[in-house]
PDB file of N, H, CA, C and O in Angstrom:
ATOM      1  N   UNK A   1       7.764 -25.527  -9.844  1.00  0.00           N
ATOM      2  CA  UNK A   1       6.605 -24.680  -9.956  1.00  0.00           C
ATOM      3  C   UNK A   1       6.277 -24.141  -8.570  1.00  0.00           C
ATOM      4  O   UNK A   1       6.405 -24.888  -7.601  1.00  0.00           O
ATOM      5  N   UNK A   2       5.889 -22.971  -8.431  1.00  0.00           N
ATOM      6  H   UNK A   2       5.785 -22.364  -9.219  1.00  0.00           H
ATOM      7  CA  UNK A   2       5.602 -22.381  -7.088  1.00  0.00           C
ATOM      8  C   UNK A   2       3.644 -22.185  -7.206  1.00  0.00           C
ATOM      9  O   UNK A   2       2.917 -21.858  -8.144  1.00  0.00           O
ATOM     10  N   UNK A   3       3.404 -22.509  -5.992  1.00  0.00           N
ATOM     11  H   UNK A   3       3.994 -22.774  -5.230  1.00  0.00           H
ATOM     12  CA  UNK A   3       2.295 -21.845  -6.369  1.00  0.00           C
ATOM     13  C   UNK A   3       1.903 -20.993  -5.038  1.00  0.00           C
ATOM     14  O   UNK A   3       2.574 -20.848  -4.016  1.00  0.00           O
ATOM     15  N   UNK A   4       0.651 -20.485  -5.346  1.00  0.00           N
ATOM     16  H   UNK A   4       0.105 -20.602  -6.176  1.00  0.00           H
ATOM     17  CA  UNK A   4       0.553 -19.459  -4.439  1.00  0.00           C
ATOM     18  C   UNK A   4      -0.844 -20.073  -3.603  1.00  0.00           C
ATOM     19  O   UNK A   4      -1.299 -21.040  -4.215  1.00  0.00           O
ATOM     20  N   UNK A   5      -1.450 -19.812  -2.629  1.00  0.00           N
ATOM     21  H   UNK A   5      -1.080 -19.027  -2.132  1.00  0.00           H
ATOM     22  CA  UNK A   5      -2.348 -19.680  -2.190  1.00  0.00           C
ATOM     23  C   UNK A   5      -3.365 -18.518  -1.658  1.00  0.00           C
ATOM     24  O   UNK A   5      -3.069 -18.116  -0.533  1.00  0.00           O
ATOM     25  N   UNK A   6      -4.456 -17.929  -2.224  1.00  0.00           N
ATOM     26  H   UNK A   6      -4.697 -18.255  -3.138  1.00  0.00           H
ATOM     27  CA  UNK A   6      -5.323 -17.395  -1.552  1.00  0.00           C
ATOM     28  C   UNK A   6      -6.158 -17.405  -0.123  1.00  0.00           C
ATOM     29  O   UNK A   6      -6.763 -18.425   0.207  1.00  0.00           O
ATOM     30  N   UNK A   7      -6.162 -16.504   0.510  1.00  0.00           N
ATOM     31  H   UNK A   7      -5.671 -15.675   0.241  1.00  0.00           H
ATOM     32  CA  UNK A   7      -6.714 -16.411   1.618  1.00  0.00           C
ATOM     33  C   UNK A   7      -7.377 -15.489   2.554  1.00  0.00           C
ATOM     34  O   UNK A   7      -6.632 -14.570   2.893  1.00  0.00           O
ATOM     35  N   UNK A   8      -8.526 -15.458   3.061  1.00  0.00           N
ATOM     36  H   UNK A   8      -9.131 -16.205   2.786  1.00  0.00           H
ATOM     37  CA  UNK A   8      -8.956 -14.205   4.223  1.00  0.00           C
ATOM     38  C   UNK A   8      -8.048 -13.806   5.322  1.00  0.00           C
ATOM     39  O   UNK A   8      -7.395 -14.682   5.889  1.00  0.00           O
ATOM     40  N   UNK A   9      -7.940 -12.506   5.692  1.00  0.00           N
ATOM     41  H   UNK A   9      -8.471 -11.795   5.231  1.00  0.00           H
ATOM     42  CA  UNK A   9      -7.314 -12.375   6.810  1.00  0.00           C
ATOM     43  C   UNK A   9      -8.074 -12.598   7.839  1.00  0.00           C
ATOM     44  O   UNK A   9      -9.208 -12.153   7.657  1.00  0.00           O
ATOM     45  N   UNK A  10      -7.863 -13.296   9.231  1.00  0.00           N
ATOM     46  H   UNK A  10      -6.942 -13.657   9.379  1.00  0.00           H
ATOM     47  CA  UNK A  10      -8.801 -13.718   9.930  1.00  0.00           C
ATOM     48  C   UNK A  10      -8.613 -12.517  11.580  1.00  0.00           C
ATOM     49  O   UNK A  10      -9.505 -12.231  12.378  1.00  0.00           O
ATOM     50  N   UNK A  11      -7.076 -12.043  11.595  1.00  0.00           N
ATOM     51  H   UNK A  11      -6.351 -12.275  10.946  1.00  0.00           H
ATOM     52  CA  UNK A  11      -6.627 -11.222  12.503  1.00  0.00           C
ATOM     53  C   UNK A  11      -5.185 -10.859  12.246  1.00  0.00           C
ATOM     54  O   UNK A  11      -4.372 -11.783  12.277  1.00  0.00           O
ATOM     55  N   UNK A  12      -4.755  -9.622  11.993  1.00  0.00           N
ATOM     56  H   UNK A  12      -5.416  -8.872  11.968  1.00  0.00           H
ATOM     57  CA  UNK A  12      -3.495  -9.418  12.260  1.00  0.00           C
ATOM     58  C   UNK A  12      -2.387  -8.946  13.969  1.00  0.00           C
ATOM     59  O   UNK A  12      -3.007  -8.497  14.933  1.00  0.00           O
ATOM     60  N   UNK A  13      -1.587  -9.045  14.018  1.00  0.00           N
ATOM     61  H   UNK A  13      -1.083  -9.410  13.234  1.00  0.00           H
ATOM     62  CA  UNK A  13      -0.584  -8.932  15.387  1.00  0.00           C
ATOM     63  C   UNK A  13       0.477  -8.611  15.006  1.00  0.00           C
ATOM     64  O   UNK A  13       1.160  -9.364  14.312  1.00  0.00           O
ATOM     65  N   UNK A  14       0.796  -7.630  15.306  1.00  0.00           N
ATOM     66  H   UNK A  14       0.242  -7.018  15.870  1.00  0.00           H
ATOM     67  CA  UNK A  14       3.022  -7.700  15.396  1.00  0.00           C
ATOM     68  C   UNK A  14       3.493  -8.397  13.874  1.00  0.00           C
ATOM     69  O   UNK A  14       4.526  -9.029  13.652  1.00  0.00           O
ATOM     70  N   UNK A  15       2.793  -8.187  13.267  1.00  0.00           N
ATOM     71  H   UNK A  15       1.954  -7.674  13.447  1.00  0.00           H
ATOM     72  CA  UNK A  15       3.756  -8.608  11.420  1.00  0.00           C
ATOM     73  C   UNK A  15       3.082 -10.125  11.388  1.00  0.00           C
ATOM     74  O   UNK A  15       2.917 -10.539  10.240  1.00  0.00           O
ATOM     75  N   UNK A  16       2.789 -10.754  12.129  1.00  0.00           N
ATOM     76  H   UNK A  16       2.923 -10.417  13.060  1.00  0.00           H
ATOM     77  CA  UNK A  16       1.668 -12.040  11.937  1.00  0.00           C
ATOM     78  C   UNK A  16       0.163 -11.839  11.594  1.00  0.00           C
ATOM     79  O   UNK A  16      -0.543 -11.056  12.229  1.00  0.00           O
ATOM     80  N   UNK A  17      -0.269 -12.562  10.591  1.00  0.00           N
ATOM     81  H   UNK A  17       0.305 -13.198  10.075  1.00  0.00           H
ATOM     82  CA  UNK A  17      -1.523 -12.759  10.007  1.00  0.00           C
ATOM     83  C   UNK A  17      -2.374 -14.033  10.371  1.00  0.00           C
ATOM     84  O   UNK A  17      -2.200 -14.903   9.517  1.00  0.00           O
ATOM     85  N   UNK A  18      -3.334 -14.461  11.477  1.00  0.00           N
ATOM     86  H   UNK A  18      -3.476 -13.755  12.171  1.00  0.00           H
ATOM     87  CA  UNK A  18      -4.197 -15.036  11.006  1.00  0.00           C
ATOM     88  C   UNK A  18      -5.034 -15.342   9.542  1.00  0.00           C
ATOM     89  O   UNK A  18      -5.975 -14.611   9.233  1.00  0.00           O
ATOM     90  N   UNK A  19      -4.658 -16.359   8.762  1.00  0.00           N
ATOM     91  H   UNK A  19      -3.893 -16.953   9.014  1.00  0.00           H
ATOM     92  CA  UNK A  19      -5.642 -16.490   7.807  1.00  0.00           C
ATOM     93  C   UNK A  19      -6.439 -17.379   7.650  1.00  0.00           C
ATOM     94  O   UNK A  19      -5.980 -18.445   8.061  1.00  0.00           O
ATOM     95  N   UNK A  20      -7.750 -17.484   7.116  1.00  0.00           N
ATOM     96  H   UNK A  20      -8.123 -16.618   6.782  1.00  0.00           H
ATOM     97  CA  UNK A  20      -8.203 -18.933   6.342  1.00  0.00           C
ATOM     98  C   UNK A  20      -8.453 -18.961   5.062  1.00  0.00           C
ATOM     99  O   UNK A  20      -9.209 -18.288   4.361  1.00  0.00           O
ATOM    100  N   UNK A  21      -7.350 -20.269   4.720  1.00  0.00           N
ATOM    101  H   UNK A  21      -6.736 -20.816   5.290  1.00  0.00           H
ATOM    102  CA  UNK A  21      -7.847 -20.931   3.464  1.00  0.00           C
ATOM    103  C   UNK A  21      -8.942 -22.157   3.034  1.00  0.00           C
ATOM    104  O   UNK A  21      -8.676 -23.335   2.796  1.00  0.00           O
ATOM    105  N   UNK A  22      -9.794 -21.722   3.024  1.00  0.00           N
ATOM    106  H   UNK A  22     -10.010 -20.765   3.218  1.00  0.00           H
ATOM    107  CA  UNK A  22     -10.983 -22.685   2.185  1.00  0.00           C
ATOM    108  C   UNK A  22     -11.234 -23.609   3.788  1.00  0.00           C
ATOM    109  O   UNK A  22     -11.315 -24.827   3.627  1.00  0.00           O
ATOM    110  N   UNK A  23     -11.339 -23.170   5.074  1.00  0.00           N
ATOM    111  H   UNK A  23     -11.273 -22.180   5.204  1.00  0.00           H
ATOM    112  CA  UNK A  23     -11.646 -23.383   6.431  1.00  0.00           C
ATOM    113  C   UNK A  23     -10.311 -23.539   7.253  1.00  0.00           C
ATOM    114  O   UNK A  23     -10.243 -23.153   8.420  1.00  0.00           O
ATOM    115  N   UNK A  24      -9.366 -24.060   6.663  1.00  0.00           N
ATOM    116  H   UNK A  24      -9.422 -24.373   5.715  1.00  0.00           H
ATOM    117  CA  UNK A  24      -7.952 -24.236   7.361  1.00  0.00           C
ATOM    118  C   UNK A  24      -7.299 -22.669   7.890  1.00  0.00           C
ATOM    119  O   UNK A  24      -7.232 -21.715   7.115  1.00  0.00           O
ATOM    120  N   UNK A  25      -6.987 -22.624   8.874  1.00  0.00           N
ATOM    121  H   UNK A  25      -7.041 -23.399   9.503  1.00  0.00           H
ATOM    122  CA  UNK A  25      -6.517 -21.253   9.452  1.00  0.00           C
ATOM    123  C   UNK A  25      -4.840 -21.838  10.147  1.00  0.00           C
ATOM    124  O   UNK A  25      -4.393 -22.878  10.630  1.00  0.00           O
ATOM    125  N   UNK A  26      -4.235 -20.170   9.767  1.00  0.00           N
ATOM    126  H   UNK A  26      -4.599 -19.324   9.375  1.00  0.00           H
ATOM    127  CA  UNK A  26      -3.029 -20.678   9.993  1.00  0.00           C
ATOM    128  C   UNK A  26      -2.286 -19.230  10.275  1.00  0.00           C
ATOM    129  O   UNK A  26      -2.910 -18.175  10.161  1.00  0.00           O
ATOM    130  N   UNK A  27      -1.036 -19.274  10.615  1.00  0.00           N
ATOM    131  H   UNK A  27      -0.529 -20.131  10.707  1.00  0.00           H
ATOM    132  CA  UNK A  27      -0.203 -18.179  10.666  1.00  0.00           C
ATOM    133  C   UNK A  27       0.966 -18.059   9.758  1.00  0.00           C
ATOM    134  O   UNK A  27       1.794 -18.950   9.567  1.00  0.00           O
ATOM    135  N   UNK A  28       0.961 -16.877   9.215  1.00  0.00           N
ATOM    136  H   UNK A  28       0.288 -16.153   9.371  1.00  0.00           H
ATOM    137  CA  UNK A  28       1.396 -16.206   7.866  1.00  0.00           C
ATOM    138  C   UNK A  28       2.190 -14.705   8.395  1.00  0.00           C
ATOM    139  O   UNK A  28       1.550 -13.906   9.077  1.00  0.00           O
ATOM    140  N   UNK A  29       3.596 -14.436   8.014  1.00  0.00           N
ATOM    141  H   UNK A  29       4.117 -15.086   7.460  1.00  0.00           H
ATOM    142  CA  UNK A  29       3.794 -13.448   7.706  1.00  0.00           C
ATOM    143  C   UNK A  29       3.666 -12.389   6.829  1.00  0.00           C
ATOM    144  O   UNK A  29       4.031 -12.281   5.658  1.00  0.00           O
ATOM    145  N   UNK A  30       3.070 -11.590   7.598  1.00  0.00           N
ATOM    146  H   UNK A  30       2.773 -11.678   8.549  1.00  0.00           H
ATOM    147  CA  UNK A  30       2.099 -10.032   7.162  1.00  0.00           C
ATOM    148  C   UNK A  30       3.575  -9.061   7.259  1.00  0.00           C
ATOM    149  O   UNK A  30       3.246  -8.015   6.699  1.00  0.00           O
ATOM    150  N   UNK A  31       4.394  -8.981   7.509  1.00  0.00           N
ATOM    151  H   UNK A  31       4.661  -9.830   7.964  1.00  0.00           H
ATOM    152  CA  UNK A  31       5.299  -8.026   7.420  1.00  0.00           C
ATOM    153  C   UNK A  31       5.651  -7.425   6.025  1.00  0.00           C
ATOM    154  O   UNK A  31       6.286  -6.373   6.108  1.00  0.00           O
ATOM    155  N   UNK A  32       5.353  -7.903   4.633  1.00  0.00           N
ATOM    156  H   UNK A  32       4.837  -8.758   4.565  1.00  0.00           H
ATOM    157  CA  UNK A  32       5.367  -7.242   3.606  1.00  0.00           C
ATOM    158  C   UNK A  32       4.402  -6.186   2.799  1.00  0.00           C
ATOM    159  O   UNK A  32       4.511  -5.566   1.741  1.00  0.00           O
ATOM    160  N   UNK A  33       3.087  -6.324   4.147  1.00  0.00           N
ATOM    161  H   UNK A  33       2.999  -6.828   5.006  1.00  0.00           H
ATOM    162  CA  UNK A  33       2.153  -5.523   2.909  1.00  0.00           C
ATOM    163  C   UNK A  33       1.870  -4.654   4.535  1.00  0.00           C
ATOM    164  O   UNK A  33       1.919  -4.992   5.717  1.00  0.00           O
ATOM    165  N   UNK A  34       1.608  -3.577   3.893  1.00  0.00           N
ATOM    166  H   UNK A  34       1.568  -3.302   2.932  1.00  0.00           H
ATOM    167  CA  UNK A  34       1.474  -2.266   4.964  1.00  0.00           C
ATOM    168  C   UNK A  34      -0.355  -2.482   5.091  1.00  0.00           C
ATOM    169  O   UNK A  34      -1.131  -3.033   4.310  1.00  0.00           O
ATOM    170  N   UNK A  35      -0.595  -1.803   6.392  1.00  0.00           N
ATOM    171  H   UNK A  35       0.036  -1.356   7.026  1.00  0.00           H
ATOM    172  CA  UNK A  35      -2.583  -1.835   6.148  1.00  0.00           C
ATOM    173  C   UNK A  35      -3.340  -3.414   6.126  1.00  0.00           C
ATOM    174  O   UNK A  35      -4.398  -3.701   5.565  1.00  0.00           O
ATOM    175  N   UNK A  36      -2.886  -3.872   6.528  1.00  0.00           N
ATOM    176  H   UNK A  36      -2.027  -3.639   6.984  1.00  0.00           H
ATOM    177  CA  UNK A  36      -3.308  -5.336   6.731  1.00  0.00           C
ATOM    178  C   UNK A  36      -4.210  -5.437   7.569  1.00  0.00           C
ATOM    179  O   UNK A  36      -3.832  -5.277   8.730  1.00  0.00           O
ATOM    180  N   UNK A  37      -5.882  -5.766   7.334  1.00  0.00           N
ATOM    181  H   UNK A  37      -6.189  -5.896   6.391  1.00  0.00           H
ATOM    182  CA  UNK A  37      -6.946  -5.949   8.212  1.00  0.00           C
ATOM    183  C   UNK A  37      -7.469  -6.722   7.894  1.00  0.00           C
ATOM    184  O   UNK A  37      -7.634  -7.157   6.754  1.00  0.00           O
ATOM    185  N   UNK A  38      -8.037  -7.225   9.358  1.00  0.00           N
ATOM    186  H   UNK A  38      -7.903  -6.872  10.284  1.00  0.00           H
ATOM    187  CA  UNK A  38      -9.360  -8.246   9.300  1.00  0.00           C
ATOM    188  C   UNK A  38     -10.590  -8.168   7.903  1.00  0.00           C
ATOM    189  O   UNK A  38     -11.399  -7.257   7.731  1.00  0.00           O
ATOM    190  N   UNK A  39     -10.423  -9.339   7.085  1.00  0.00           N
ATOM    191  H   UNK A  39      -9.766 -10.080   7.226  1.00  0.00           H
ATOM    192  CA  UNK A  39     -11.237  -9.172   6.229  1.00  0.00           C
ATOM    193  C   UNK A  39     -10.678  -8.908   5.241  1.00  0.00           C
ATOM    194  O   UNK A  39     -11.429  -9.116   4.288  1.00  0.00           O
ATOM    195  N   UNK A  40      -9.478  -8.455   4.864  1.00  0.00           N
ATOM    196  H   UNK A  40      -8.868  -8.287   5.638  1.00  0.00           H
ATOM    197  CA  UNK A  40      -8.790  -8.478   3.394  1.00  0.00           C
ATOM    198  C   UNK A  40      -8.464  -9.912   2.806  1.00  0.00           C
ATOM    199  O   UNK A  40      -8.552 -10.783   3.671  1.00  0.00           O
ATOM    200  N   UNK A  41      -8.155 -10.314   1.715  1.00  0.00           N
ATOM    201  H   UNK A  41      -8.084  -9.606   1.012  1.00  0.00           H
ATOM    202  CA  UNK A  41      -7.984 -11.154   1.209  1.00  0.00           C
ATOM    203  C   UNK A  41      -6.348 -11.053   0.433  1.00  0.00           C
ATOM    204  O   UNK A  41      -6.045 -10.228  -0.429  1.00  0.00           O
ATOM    205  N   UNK A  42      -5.577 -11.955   0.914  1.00  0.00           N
ATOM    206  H   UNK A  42      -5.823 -12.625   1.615  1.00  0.00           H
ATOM    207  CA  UNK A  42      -3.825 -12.389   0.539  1.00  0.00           C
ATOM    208  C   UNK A  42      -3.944 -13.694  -0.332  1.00  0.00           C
ATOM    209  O   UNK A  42      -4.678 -14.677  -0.234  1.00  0.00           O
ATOM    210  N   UNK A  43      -2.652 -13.241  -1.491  1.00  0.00           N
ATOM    211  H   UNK A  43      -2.055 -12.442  -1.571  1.00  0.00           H
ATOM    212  CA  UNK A  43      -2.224 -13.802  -1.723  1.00  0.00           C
ATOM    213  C   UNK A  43      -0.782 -14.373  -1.296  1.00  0.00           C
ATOM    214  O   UNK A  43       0.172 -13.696  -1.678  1.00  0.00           O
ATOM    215  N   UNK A  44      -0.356 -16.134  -0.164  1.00  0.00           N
ATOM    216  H   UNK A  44      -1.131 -16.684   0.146  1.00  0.00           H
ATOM    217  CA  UNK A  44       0.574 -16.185   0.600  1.00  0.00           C
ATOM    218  C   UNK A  44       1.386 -17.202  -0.382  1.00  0.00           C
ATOM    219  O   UNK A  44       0.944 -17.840  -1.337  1.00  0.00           O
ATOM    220  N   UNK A  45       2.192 -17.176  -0.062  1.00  0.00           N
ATOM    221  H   UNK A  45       2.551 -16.657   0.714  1.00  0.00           H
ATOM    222  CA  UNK A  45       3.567 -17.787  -0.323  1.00  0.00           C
ATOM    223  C   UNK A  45       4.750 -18.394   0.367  1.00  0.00           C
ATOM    224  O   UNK A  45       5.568 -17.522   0.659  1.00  0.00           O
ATOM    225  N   UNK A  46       5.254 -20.068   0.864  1.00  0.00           N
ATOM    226  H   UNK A  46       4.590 -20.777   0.628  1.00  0.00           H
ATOM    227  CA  UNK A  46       5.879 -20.024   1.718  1.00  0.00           C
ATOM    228  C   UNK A  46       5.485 -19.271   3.368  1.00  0.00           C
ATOM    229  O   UNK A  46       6.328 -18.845   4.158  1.00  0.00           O
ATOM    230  N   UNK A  47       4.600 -19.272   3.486  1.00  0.00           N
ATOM    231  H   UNK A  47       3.916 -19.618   2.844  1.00  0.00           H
ATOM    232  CA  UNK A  47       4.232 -18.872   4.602  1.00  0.00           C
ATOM    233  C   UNK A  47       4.428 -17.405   4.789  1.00  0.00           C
ATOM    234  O   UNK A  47       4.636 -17.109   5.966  1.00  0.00           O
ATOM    235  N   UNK A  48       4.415 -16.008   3.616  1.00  0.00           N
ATOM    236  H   UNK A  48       4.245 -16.249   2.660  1.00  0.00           H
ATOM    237  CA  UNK A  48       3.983 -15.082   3.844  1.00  0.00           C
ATOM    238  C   UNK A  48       3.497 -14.474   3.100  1.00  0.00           C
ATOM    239  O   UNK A  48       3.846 -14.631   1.930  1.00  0.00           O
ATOM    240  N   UNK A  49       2.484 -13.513   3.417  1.00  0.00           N
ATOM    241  H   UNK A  49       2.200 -13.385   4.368  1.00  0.00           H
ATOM    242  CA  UNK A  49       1.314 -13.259   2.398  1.00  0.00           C
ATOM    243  C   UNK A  49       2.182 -12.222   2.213  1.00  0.00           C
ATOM    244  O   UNK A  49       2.778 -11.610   3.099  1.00  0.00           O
ATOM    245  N   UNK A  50       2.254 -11.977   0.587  1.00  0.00           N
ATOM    246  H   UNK A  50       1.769 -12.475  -0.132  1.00  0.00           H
ATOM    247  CA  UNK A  50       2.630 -11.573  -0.508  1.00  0.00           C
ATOM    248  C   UNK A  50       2.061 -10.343  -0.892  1.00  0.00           C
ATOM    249  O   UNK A  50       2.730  -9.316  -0.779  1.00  0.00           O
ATOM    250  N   UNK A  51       0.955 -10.317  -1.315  1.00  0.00           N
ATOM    251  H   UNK A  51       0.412 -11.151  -1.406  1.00  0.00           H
ATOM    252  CA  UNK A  51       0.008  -9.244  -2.217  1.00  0.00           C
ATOM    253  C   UNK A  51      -1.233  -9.575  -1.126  1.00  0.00           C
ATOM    254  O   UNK A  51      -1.516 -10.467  -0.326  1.00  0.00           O
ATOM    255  N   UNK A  52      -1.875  -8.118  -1.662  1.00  0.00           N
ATOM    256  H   UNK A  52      -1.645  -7.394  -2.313  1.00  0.00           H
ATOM    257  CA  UNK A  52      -3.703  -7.744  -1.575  1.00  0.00           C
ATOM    258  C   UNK A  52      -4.107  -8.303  -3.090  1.00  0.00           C
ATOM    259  O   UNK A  52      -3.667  -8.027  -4.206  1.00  0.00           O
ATOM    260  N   UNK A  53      -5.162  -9.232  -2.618  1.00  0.00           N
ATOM    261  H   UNK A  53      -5.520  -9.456  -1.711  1.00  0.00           H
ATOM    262  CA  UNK A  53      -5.922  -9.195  -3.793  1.00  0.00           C
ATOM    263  C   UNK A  53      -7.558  -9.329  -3.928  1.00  0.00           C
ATOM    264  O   UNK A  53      -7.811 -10.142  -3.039  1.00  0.00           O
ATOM    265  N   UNK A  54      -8.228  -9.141  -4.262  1.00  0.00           N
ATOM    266  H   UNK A  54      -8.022  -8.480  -4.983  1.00  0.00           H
ATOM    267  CA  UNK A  54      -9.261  -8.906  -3.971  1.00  0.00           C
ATOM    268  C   UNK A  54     -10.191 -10.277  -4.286  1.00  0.00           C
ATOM    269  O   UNK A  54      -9.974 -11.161  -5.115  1.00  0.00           O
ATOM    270  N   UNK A  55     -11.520 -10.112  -3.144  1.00  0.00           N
ATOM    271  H   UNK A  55     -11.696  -9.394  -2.471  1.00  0.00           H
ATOM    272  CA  UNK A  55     -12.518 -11.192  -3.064  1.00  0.00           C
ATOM    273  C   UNK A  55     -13.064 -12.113  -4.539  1.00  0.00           C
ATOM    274  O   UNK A  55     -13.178 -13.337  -4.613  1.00  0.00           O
ATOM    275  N   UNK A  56     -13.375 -10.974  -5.757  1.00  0.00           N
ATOM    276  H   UNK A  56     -13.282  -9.980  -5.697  1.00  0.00           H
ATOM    277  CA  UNK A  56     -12.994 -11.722  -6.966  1.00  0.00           C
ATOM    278  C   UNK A  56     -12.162 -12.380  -7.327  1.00  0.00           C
ATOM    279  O   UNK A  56     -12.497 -13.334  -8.030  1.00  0.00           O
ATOM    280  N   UNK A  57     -10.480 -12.155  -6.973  1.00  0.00           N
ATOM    281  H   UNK A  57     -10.208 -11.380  -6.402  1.00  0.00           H
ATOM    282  CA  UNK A  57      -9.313 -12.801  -7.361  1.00  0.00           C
ATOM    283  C   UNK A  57      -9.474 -14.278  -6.470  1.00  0.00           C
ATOM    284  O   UNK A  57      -9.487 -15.430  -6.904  1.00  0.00           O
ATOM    285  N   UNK A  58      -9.589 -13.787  -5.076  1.00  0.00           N
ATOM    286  H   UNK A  58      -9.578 -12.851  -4.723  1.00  0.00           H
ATOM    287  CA  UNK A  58      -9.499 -15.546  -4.174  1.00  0.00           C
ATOM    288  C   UNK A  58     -10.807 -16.013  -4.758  1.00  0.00           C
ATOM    289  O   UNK A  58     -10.599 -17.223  -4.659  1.00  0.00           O
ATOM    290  N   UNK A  59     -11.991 -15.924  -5.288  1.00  0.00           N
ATOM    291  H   UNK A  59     -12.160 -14.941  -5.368  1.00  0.00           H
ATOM    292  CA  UNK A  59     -12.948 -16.946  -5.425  1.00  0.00           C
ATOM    293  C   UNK A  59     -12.258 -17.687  -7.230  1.00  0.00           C
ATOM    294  O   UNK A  59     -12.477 -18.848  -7.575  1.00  0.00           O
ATOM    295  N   UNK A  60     -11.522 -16.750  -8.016  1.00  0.00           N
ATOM    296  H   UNK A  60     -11.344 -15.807  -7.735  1.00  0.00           H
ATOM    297  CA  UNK A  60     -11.079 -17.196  -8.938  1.00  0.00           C
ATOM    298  C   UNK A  60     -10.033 -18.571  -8.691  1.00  0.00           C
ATOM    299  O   UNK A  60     -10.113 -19.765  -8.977  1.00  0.00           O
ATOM    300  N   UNK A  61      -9.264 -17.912  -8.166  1.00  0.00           N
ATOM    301  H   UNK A  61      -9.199 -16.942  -7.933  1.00  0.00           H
ATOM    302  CA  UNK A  61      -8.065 -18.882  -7.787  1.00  0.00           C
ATOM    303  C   UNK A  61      -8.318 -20.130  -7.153  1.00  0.00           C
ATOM    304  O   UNK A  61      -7.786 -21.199  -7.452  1.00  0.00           O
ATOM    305  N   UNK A  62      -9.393 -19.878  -6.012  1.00  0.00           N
ATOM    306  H   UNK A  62      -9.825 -19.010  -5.769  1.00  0.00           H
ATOM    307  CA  UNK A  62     -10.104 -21.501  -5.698  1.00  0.00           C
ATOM    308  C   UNK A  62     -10.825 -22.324  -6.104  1.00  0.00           C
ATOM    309  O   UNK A  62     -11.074 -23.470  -5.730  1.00  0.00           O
ATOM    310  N   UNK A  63     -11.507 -21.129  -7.664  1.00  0.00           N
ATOM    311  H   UNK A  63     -11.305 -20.198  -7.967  1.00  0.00           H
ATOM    312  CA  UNK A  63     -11.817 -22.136  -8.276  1.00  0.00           C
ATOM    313  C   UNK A  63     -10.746 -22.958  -9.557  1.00  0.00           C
ATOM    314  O   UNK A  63     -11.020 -23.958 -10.220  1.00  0.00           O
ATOM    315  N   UNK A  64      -9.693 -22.255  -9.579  1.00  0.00           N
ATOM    316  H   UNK A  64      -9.470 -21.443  -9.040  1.00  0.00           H
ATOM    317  CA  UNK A  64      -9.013 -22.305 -10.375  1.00  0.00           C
ATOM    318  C   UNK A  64      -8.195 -23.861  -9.626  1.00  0.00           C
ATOM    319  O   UNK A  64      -7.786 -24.716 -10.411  1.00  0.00           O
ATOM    320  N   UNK A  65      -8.067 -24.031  -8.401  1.00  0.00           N
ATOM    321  H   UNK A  65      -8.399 -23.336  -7.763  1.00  0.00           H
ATOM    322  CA  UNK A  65      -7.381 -25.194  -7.701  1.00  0.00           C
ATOM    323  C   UNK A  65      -8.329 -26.075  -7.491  1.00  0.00           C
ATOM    324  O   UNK A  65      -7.859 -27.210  -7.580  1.00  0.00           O
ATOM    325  N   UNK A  66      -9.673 -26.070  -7.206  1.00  0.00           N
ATOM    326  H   UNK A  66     -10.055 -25.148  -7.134  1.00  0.00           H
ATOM    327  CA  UNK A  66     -10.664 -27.296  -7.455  1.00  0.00           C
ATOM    328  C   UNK A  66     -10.684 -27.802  -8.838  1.00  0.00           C
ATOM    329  O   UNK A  66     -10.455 -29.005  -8.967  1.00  0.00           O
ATOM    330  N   UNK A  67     -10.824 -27.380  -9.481  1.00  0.00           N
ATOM    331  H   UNK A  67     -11.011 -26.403  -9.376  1.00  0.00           H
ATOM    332  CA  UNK A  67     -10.399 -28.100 -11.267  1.00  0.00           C
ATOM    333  C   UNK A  67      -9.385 -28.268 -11.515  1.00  0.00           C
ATOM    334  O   UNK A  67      -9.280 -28.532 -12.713  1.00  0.00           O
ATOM    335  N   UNK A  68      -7.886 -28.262 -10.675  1.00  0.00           N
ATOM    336  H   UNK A  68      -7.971 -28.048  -9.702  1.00  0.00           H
ATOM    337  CA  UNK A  68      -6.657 -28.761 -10.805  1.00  0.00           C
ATOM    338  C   UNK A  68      -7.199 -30.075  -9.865  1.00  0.00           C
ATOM    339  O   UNK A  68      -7.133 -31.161 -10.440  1.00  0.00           O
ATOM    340  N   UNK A  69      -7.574 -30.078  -8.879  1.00  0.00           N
ATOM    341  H   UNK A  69      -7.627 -29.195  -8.412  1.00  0.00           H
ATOM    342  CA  UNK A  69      -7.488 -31.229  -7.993  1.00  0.00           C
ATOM    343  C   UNK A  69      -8.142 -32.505  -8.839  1.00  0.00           C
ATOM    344  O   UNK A  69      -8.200 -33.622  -8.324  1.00  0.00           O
TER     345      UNK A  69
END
């Protein structure tokens, strides 16, 4: 099973993404999604964010992983 994680962008650089997930911040490759800014919200994978998805989708999804936990 793969799963994905949601997250804020916290800063992008050179195809690297600052993000935080649920306070944990980390570095993520941004080289797949074009327009990547401070304040968007990714969906990452393996350590690179994948898709845009929006602030409704990450509050879904975290809540969707607190009732898995």
């Amino acid at each position: 099973m793969c799963v994905g994680l949601s997250a804020k962008v916290v800063s992008v650089k050179d195809g690297t993404a600052v993000i935080d997930a649920s306070g944990a911040k980390r570095e993520v490759s941004a080289q797949l999604l074009d327009e990547l800014e401070p304040g968007d919200y990714v969906m990452v994978h393996a350590g690179v964010a994948i898709a845009k998805i929006t602030q409704s989708e990450d509050d879904e999804a975290e809540n969707v992983m607190e009732n898995i936990i």
